[in-house]
N, C-alpha and C positions, 0 to 999 in steps of 0.2 A: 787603208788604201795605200798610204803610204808605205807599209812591209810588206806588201802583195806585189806593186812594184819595184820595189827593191830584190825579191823572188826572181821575178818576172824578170829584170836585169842580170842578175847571178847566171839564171839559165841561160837566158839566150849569151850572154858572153862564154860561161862554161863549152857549151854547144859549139859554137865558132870555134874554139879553140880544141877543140877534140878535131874538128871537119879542117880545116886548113893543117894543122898536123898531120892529120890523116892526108890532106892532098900534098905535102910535101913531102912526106914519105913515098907515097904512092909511084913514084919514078923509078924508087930503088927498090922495090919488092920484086924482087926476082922469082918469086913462087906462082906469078900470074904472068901473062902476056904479053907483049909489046905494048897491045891496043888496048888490054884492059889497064895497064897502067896508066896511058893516056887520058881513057876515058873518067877511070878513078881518080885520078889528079885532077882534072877537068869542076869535077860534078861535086866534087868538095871542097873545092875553092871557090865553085858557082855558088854554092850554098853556106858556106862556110865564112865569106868575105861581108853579104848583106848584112847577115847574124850578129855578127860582131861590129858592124854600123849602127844597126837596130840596137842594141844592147849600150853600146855608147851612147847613143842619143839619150835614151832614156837614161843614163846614168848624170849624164850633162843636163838634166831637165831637174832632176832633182837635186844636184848640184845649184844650180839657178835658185829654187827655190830654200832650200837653206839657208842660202844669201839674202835672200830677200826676208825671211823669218826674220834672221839677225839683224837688217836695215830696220826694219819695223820694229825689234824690241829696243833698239838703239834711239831710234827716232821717239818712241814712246817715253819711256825715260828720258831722254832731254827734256821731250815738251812737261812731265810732271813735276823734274827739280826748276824749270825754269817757271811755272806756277806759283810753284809753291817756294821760292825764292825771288818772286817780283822781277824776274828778269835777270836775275844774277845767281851763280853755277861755279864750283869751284871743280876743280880736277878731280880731286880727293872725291869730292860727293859722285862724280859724275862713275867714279871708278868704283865706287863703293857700291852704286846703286845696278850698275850692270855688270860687275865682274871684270871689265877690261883688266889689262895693268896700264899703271899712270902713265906709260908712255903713248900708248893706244887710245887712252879716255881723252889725253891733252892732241895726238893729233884730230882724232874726231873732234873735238871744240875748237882748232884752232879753224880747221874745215867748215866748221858752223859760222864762227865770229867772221871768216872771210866772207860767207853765202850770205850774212845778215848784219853787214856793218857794227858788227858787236864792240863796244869801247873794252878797255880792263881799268879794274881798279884794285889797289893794293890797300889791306888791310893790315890794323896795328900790328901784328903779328907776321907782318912780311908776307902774306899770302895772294895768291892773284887769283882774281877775280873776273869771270868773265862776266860784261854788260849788256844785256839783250835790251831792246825797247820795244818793251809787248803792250805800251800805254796804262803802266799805273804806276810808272813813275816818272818824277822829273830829271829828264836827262841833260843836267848841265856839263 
C-alpha cells in the first residue's frame, strides 16, 4: 500500500508540474491566439495547481508516518533495554540497540530522563548511567 501511494504521489506531482509549466508557457506561445493562450494558461493552472496540492499532501502524510515508525522503534527499544536493565540504560546500549549515533541516542535519553525524572549514575569505569524507576528497584 505503502508503494502504490508513493506512485500515486510521484504521478500526481509529475502531472502538476508538466500542467503549470504548460500554463506558464502558454502566454508566450505565439502559434495560437490571444484567447487560446489565455484560456490555455487558465485551465492548466486550474488543474495543474490542485495536483500538486494533492500530490504534497500525500507526500506530507507519509512523511508523518515514517516519523512515527521511527518514534515507535525508538520508543520500543527504550522500553526493552530499560527491562532488561532494571531501569537503567547507557547511551552506548541505547545506540547500539537502534542504530542512532551517540549523539542522537544521548539526546533522545536526555529527553526521556527529563519526561520521567530519571536519576544518573556513574560506573567504575567512568560511564553514565541513566536511572529509570520502573519499581524493581530501590531508588536511593
Amino acid at each position: 500500500m505503502k508503494l502504490l501511494t508513493t506512485v500515486w504521489a510521484t504521478v500526481l506531482l509529475s502531472l502538476s508540474v508538466v500542467l503549470i509549466g504548460s500554463g506558464i508557457y502558454a502566454p508566450f506561445n505565439t502559434d495560437i491566439s490571444r484567447k487560446e493562450r489565455k484560456e490555455g494558461a487558465i485551465a492548466c493552472l486550474a488543474f495543474g495547481v490542485p495536483l500538486a496540492a494533492w500530490g504534497g499532501w500525500i507526500v506530507l502524510g507519509l512523511r508523518q508516518d515514517k516519523q512515527q515508525q521511527q518514534r515507535d522503534r525508538l520508543n520500543t527499544a527504550f522500553s526493552k533495554l530499560l527491562d532488561q536493565g532494571d531501569g537503567r540504560i547507557t547511551t552506548l546500549a541505547f545506540s547500539m540497540e537502534t542504530g542512532l549515533s551517540g549523539k542522537l541516542a544521548k539526546v533522545y535519553l536526555d529527553e526521556r530522563a527529563k519526561e520521567f525524572d530519571a536519576n544518573f549514575d556513574v560506573d567504575d569505569q567512568g560511564n553514565v548511567n541513566y536511572r529509570f524507576y520502573v519499581g524493581k528497584f530501590d531508588q536511593t
